[in-house]
C-alpha positions, 0 to 999 in steps of 0.5 A, a space after each residue: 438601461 439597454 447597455 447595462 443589461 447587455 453588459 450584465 448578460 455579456 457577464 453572465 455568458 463569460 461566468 458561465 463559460 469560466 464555470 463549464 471550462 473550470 468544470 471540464 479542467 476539474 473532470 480532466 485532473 480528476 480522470 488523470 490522478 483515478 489512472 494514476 492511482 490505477 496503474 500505481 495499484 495495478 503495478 503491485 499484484 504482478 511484481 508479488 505473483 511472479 515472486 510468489 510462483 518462484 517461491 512456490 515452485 522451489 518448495 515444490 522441489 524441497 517440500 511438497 507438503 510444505 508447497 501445498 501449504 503455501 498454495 493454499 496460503 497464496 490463494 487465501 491471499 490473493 483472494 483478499 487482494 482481489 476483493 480489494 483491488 478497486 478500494 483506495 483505502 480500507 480499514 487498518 483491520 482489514 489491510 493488517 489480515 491482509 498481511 497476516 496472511 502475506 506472512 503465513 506464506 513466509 513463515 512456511 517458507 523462512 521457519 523461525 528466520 522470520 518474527 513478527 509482532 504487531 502492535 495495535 490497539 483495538 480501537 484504532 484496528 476498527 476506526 483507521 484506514 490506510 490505503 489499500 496494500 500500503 502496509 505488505 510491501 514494506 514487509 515484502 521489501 524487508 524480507 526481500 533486500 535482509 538474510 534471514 537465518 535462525 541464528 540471526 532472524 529477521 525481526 518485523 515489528 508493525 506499531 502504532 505510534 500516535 497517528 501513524 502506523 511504522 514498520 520496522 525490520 532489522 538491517 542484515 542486507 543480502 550481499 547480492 541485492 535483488 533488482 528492483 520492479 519499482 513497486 515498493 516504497 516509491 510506489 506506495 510514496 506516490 500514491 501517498 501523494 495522490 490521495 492526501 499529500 501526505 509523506 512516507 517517513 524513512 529512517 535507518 540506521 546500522 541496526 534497524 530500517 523503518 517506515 511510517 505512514 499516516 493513519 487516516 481517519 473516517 472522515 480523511 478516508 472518505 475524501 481520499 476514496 472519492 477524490 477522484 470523482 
């Protein structure tokens, strides 16, 4: 009897010790992906502000009524991405103002080389989610790498299509390519990954270049914003 007990209490010291070592292990995977996801949202805000000064800073030269306007566009914006900085996901309403005010900005400076249409029902704009700042840099990455002129305009379409939501843009790719930050696609891939494994995907063709990501729902978005903890 003495044996079994000491054998039952030895077990139970290893459970606990298995337990606690599990634990920290969780703590410790958990820390790295929340620094991760972290530094992947960090790495979008001054890659834009650096293209947003120089853009301003022309117009200032050519239009100051025009550069007026896109300061005060700028600082709409950058309000809301503030605001947002410490949210995973947030709600397919919120992120596509978020880009409709990313696009006044572009308007004032393209005119009518730049359209875009959006096509969403109302219902999936209240009861969607998406990661935080997932959908601007694909149009970023559209207006950055196309010519836009009003012969031929650059034309971006935002659209549900089942669960997914896909950004498309015509292809006129610009004869000298910009360098690139590495805070477009494969940044928004990776924080993908982090939060529910889902893929980007990609497809191109002579005409037209596009990327869907996937819509989360209520339930998916509260596991993805408190994955981490």
């Amino acid at each position: 009897m003495n044996t079994l007990i000491i054998m039952l209490h030895n077990y139970i010291i290893l459970q606990d010790i298995k337990v606690t070592s599990d634990m920290e292990n969780s703590l410790l995977k958990a820390a790295n992906t929340e620094a991760a996801n972290q530094l992947l949202r960090q790495q979008i805000h001054p890659h834009f502000l650096f293209n947003a000064l120089n853009i301003l800073k022309s117009l200032y030269k050519v239009d100051s009524v025009a550069a007026e306007e896109y300061l005060v566009c700028l600082s709409d914006f950058l309000r809301a991405s503030v605001s947002n900085n410490s949210t995973k996901v947030v709600r397919l309403k919120d992120e596509l103002k978020l880009c409709q005010d990313y696009l006044r900005m572009q308007k004032i400076r393209f005119g009518d080389a730049l359209v875009c249409s959006v096509s969403v029902s109302e219902e999936i704009l209240e009861t969607r989610f998406v990661p935080s700042f997932s959908i601007q840099p694909l149009l970023e990455n559209a207006i950055k790498h196309n010519e836009l002129t009003e012969e031929q305009p650059l034309r971006i379409t935002i659209e549900q299509i089942d669960d997914r939501i896909k950004v498309s843009n015509t292809l006129k790719p610009k004869m000298t390519s910009e360098a690139s930050s590495g805070s477009g696609l494969n940044n928004l891939s990776e924080r993908y990954r982090i939060l529910s494994n889902d893929e980007l995907l990609i497809e191109t063709d002579d005409a037209t270049f596009s990327v869907s990501i996937k819509l989360f729902d209520h339930q998916m978005s509260m596991y993805a914003s408190h994955k981490s903890f």
